[in-house]
KOLSE-278214 format. One record per residue: residue number from 1; x, y, z of N, C-alpha, C in turn. Coordinates in nm, 2 decimals, m for minus. Layout:
N
NODE   zagu     n.xx     n.yy     n.zz    ca.xx    ca.yy    ca.zz     c.xx     c.yy     c.zz
NODE    NUM        X        Y        Z        X        Y        Z        X        Y        Z
...
This chain:
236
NODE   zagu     n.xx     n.yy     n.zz    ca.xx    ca.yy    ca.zz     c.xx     c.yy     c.zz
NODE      1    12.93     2.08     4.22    12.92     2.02     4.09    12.95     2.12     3.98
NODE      2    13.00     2.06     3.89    13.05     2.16     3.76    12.90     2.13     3.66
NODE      3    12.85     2.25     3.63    12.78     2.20     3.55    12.81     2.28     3.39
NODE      4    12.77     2.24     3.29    12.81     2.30     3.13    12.68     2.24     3.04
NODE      5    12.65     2.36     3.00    12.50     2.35     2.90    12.57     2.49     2.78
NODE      6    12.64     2.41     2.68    12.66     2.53     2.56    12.57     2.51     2.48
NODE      7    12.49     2.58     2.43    12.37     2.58     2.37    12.46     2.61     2.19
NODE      8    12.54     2.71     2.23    12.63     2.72     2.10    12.72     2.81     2.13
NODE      9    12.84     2.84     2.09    12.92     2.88     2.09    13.04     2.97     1.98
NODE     10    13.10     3.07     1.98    13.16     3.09     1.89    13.26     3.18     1.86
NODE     11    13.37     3.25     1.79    13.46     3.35     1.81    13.36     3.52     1.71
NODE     12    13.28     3.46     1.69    13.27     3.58     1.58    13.10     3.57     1.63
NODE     13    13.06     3.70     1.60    12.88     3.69     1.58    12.80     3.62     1.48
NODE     14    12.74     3.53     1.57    12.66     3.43     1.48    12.73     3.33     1.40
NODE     15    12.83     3.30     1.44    12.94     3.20     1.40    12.90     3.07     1.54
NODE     16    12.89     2.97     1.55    12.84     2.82     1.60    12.95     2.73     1.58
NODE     17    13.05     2.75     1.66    13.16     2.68     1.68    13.16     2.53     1.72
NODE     18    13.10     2.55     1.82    13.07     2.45     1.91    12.93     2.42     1.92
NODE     19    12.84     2.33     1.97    12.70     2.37     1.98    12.64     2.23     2.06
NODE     20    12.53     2.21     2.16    12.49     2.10     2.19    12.58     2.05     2.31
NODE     21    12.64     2.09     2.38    12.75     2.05     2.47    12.67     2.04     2.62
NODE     22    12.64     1.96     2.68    12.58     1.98     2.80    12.63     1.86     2.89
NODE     23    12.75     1.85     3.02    12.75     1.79     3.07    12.75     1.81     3.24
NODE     24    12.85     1.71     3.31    12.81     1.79     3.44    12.95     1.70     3.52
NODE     25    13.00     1.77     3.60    13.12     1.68     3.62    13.09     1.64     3.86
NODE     26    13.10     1.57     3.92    13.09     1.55     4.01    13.24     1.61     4.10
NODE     27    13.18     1.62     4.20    13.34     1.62     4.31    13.35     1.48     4.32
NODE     28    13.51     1.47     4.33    13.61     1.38     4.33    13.59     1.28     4.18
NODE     29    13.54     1.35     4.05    13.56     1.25     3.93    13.63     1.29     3.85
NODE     30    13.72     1.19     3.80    13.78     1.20     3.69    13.73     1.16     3.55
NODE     31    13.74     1.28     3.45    13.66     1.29     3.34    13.72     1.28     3.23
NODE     32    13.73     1.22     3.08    13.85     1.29     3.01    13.75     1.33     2.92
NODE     33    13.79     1.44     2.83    13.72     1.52     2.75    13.81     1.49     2.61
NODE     34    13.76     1.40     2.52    13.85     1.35     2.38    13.77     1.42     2.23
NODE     35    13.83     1.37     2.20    13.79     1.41     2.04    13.93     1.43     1.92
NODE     36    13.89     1.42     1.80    14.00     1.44     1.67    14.03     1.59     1.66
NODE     37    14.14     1.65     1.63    14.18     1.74     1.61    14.09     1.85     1.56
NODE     38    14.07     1.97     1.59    13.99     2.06     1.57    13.82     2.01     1.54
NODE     39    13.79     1.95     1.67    13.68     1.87     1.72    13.59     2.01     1.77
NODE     40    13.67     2.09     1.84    13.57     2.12     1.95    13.64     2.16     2.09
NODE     41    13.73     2.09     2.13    13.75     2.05     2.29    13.81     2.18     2.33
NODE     42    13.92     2.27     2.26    13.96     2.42     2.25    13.88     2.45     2.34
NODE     43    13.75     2.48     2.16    13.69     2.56     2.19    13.56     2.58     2.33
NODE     44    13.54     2.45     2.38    13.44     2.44     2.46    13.54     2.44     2.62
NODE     45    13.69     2.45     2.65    13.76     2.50     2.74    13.74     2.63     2.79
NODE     46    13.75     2.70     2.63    13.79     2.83     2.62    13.63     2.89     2.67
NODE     47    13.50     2.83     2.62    13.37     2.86     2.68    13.39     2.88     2.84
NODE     48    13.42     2.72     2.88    13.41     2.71     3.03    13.48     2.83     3.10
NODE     49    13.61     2.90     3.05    13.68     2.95     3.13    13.63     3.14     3.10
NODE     50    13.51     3.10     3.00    13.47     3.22     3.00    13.54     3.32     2.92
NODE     51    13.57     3.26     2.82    13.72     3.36     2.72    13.69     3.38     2.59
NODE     52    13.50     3.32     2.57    13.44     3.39     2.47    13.32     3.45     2.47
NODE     53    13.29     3.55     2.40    13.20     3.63     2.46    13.02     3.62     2.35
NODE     54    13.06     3.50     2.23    12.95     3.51     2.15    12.94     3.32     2.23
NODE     55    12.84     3.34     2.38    12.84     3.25     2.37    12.62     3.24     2.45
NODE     56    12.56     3.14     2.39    12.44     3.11     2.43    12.47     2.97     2.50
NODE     57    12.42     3.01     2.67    12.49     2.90     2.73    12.53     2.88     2.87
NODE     58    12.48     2.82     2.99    12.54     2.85     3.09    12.67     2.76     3.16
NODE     59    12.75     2.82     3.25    12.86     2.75     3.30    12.86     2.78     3.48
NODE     60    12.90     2.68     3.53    12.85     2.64     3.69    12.94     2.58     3.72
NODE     61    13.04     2.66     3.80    13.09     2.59     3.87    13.07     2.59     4.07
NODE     62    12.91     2.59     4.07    12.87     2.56     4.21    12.92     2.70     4.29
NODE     63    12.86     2.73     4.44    12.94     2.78     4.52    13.04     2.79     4.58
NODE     64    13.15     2.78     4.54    13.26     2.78     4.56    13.38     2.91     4.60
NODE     65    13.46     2.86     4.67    13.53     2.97     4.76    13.66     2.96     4.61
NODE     66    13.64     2.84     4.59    13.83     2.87     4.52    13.77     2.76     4.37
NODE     67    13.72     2.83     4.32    13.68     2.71     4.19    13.70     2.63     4.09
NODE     68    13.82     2.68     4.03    13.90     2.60     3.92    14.06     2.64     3.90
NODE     69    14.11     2.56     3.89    14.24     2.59     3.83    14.23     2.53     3.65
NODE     70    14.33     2.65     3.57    14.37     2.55     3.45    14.47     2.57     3.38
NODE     71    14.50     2.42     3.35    14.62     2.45     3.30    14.64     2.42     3.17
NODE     72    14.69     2.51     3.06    14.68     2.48     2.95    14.80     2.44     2.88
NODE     73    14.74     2.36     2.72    14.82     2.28     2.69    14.99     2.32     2.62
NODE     74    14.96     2.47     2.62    15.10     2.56     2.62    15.13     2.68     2.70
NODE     75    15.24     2.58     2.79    15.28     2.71     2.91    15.32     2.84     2.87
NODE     76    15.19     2.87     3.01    15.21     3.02     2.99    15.29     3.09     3.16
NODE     77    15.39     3.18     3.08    15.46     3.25     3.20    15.49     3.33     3.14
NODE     78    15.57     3.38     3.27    15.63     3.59     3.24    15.79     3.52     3.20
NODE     79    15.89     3.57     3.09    15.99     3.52     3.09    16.09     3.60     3.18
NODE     80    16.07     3.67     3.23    16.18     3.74     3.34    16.12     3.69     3.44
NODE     81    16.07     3.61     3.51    16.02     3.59     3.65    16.06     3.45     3.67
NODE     82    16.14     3.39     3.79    16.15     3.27     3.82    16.06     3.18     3.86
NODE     83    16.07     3.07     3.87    15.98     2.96     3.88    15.92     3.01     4.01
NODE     84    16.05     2.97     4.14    15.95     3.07     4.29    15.88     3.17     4.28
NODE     85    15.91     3.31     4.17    15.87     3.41     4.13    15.72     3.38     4.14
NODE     86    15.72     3.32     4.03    15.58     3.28     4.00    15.50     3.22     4.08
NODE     87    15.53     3.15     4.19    15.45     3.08     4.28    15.42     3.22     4.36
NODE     88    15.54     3.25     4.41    15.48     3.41     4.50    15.35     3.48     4.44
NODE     89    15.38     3.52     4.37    15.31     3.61     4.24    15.14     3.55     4.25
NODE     90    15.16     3.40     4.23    15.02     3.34     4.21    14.95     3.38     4.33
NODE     91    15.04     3.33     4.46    14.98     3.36     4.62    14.96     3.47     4.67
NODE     92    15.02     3.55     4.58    14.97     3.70     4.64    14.84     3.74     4.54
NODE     93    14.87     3.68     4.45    14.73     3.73     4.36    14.58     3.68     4.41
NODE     94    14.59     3.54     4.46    14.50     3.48     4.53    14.49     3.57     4.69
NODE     95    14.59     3.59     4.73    14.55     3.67     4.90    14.60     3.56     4.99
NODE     96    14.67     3.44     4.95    14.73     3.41     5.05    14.81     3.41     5.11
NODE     97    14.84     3.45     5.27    14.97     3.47     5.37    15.08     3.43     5.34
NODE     98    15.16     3.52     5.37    15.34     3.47     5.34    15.30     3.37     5.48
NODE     99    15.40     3.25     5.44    15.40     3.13     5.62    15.23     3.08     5.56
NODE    100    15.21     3.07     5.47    15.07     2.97     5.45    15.05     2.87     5.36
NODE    101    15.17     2.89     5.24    15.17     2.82     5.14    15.33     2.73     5.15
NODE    102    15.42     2.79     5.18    15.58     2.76     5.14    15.59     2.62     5.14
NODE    103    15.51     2.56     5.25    15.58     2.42     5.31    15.51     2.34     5.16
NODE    104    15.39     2.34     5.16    15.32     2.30     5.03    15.41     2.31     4.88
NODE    105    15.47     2.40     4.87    15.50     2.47     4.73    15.67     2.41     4.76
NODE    106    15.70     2.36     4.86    15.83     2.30     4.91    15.81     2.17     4.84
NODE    107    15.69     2.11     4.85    15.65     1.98     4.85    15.59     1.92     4.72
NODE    108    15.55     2.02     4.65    15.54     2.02     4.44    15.66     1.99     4.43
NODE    109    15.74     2.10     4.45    15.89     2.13     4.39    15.98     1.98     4.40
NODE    110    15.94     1.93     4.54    16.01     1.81     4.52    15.99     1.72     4.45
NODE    111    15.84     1.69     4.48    15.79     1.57     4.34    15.82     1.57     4.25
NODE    112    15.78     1.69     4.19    15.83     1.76     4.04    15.97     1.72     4.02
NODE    113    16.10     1.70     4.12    16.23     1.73     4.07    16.26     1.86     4.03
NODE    114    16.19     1.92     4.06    16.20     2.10     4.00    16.21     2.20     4.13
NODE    115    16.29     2.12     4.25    16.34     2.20     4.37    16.48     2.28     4.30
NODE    116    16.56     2.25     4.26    16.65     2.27     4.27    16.70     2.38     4.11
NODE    117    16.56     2.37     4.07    16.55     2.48     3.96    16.46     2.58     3.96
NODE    118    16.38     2.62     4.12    16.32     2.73     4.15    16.32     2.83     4.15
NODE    119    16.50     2.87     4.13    16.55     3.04     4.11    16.55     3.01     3.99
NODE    120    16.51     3.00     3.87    16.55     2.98     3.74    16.46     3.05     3.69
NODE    121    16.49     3.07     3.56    16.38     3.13     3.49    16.32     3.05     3.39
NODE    122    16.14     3.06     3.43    16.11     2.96     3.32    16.12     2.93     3.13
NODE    123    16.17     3.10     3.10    16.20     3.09     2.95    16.31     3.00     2.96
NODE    124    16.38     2.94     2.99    16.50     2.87     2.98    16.46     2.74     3.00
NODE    125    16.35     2.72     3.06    16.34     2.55     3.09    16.31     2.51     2.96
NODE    126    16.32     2.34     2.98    16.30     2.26     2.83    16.10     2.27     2.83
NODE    127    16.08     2.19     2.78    15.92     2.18     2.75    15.87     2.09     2.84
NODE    128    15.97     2.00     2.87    15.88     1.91     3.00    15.89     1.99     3.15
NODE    129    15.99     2.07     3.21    16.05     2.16     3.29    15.91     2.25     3.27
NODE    130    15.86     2.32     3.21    15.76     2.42     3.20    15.63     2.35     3.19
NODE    131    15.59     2.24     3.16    15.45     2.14     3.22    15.45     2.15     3.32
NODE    132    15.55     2.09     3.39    15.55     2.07     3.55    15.55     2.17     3.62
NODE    133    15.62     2.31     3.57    15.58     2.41     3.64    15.41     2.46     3.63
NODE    134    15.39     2.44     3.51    15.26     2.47     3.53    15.15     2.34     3.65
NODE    135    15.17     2.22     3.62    15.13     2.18     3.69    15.14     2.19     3.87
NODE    136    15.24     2.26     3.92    15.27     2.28     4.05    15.19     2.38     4.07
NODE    137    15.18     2.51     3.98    15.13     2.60     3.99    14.94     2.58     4.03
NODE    138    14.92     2.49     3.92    14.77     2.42     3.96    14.73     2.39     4.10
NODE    139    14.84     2.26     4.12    14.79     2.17     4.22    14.83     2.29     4.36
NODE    140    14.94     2.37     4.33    14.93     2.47     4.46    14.79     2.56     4.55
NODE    141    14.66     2.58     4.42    14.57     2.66     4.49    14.48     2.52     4.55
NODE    142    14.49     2.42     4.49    14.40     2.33     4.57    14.25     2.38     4.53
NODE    143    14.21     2.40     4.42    14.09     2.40     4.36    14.00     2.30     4.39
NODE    144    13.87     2.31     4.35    13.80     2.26     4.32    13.73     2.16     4.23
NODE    145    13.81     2.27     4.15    13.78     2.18     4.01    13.90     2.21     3.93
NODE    146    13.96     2.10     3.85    14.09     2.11     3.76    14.01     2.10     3.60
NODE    147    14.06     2.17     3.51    14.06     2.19     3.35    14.21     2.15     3.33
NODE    148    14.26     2.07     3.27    14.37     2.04     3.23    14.36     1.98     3.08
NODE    149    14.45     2.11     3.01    14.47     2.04     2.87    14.56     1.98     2.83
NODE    150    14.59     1.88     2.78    14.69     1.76     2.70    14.82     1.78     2.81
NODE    151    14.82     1.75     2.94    14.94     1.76     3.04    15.03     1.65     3.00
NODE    152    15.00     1.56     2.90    15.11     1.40     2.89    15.26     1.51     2.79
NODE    153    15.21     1.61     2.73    15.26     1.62     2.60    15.43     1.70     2.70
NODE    154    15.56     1.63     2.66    15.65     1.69     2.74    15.69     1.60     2.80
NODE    155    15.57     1.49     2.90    15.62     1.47     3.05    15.72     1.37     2.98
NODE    156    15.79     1.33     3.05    15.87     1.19     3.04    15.83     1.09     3.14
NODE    157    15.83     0.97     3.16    15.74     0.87     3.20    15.76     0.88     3.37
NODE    158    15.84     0.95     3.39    15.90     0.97     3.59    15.78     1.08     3.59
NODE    159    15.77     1.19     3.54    15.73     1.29     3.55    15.56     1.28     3.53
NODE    160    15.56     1.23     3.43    15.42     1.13     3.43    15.31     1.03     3.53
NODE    161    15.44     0.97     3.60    15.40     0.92     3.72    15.39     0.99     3.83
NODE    162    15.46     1.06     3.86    15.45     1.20     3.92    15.28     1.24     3.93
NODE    163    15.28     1.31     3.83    15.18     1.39     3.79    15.02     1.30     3.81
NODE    164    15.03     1.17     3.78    14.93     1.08     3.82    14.92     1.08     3.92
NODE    165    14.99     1.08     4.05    14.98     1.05     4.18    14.95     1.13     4.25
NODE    166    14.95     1.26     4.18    14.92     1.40     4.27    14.77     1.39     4.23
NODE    167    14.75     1.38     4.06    14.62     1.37     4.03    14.53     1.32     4.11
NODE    168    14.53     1.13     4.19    14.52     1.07     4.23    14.48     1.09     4.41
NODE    169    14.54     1.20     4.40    14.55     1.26     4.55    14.45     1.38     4.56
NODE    170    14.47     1.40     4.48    14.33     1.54     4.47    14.20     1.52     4.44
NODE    171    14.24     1.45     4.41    14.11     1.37     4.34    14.03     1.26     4.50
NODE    172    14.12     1.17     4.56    14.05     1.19     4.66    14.00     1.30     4.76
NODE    173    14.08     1.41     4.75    14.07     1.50     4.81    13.91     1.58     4.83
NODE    174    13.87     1.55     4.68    13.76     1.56     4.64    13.72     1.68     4.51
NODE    175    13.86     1.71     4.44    13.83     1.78     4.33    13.76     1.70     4.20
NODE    176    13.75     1.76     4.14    13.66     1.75     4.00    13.74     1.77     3.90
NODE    177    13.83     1.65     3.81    13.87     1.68     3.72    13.78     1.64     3.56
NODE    178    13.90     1.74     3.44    13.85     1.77     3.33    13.95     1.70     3.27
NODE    179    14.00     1.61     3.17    14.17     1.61     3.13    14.10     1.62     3.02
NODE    180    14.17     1.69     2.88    14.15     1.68     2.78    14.29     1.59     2.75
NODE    181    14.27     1.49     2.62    14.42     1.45     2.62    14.40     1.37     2.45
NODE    182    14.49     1.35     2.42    14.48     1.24     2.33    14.52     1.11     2.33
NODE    183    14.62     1.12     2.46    14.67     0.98     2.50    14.57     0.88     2.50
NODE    184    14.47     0.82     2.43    14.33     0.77     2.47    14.38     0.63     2.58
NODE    185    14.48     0.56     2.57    14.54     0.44     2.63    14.56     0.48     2.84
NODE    186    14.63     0.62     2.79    14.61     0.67     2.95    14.48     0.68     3.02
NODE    187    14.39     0.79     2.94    14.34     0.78     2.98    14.20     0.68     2.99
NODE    188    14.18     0.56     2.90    14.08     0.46     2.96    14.13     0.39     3.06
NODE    189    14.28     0.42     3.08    14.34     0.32     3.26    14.30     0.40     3.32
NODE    190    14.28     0.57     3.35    14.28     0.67     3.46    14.14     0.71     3.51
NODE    191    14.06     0.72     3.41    13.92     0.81     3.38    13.81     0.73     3.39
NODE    192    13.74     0.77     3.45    13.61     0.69     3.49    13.50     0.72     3.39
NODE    193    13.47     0.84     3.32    13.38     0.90     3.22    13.44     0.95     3.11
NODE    194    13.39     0.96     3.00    13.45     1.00     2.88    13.38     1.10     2.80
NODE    195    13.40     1.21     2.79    13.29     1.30     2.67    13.37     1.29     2.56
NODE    196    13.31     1.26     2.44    13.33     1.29     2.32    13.31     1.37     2.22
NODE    197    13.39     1.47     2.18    13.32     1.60     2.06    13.34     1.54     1.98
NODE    198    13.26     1.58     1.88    13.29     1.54     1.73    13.23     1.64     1.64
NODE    199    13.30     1.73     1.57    13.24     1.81     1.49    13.14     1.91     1.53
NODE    200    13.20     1.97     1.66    13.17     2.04     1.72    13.05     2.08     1.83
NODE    201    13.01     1.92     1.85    12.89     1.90     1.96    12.92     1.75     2.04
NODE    202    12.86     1.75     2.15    12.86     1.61     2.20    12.83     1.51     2.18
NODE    203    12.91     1.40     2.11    12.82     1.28     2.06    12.81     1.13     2.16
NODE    204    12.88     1.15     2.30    12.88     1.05     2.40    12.94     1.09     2.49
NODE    205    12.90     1.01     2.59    12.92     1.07     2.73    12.91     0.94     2.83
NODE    206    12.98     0.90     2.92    12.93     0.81     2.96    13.07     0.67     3.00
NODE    207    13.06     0.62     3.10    13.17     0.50     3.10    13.20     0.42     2.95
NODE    208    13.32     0.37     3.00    13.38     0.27     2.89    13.23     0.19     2.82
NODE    209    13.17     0.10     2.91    13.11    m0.02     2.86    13.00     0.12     2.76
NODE    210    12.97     0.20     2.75    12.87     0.34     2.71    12.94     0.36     2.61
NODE    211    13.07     0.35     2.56    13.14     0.41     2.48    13.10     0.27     2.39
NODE    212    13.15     0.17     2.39    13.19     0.04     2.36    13.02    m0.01     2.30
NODE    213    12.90     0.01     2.40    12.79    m0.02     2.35    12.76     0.09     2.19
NODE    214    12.79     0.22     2.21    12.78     0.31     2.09    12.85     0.32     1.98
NODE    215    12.91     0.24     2.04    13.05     0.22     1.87    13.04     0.02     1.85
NODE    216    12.93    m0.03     1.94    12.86    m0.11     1.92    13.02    m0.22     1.89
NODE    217    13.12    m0.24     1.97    13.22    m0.27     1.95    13.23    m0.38     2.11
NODE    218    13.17    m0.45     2.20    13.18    m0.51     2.32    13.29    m0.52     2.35
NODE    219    13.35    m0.49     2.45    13.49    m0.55     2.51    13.60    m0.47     2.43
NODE    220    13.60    m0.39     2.38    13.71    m0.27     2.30    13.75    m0.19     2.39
NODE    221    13.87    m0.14     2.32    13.94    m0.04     2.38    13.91     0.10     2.34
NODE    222    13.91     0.19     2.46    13.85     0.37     2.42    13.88     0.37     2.25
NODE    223    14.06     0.31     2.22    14.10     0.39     2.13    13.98     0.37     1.98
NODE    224    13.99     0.21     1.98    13.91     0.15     1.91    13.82     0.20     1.85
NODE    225    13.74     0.20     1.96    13.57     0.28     1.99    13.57     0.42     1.93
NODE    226    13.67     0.48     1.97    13.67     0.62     1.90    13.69     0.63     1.80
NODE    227    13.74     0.60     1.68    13.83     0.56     1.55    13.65     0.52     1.50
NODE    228    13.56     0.43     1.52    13.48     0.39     1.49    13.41     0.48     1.50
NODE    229    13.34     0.58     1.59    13.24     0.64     1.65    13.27     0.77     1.59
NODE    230    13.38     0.86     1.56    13.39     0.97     1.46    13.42     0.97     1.34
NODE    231    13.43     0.83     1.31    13.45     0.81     1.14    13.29     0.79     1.15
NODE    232    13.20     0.71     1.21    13.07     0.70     1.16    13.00     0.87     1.18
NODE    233    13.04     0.95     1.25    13.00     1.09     1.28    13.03     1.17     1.16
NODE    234    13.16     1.18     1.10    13.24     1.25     1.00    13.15     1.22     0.82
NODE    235    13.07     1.11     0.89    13.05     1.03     0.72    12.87     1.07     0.72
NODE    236    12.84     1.09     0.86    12.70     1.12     0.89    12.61     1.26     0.80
């Protein structure tokens, strides 16, 4: 289980970026983590992944041999290293055997459509071309737990469906996903729980019908509900 208790958070000393954040994510659920623009959701990634240091707060991601992968919402790579480059690079940095991964990393590349641009270099790919690489890169260690920020942004709707299916697969597998996104439409078809920042703490957590009873809105859509629920937050 992933657990997250930010008590507060922040870039500077005694600065409270974030504050109040306590959730907990299960194996095999999918979660989306929403909110309005400079909400919070950054900043409470960047907690999880441990990448700030003014923070009151603990982060759990259980016993685990191989614990999270993340992929963030602007790809990051070496620009002199090829797309295969980069898969090597990742597997040797993890410790795993040449003859242990290939057939796997054969088998991204195809889904992706991104076999046949594996000698390439990723500064040269378009912006959807460099999502997918990062997302191969993910799904290759077979984590435990996935952090994924705004993955829709790029894809094209093949690529999209793609990326759902593998989701979908890992997820029975039995990982723990995080999506941060804004697509709110995606994800109330994909996601089973919803956390909501607002102004830099948690103000819901909880299934659709949870969202829908707090924005006091019955039978609404995520998008709805949210439009309601941070305007009444923002006015608070």
């Amino acid at each position: 289980m992933l657990e997250v208790n930010i008590r507060s958070a922040g870039y500077e000393i005694g600065e409270k970026t974030i504050h109040d954040i306590a959730f907990s994510i299960e194996k095999g659920e999918l979660v989306a983590l929403i909110g309005a623009n400079g909400a919070g959701k950054s900043t409470t990634i960047k907690t999880m992944l441990g990448l700030l240091v003014n923070v009151n707060g603990e982060i759990s991601f259980g016993a685990k041999k191989n614990p999270y992968a993340y992929v963030p919402e602007h790809p990051t790579y070496y620009d002199y290293l090829t797309l295969w480059e980069h898969i090597e690079l990742l597997m040797a940095a993890r410790g795993n055997e040449v003859g242990s991964w290939e057939r796997k990393a054969e088998e991204l590349l195809h889904l992706f459509r991104m076999d046949k641009y594996k000698h390439e270099y990723l500064s040269k790919f378009s912006k959807g071309m460099k999502q997918k690489s990062m997302l191969i890169l993910a799904f290759l260690t077979e984590a435990d737990f996935y952090i994924i920020d705004e993955p829709f942004i790029g894809l094209d709707p093949v690529a999209t469906k793609e990326f759902l299916s593998y989701l979908y697969k890992e997820k029975e597998r039995g990982a723990g996903i995080l999506l941060c996104t804004h697509v709110l439409d995606t994800a109330e078809r994909i996601c089973e729980r919803f956390l909501l920042i607002s102004q830099g703490t948690l103000v819901a957590d909880g299934h659709l019908d949870a969202i829908q009873t707090l924005a006091e809105m019955p039978g609404s859509s995520l998008l709805d509900c949210f439009d309601v629920i941070v305007r009444r937050e923002q006015h608070d």
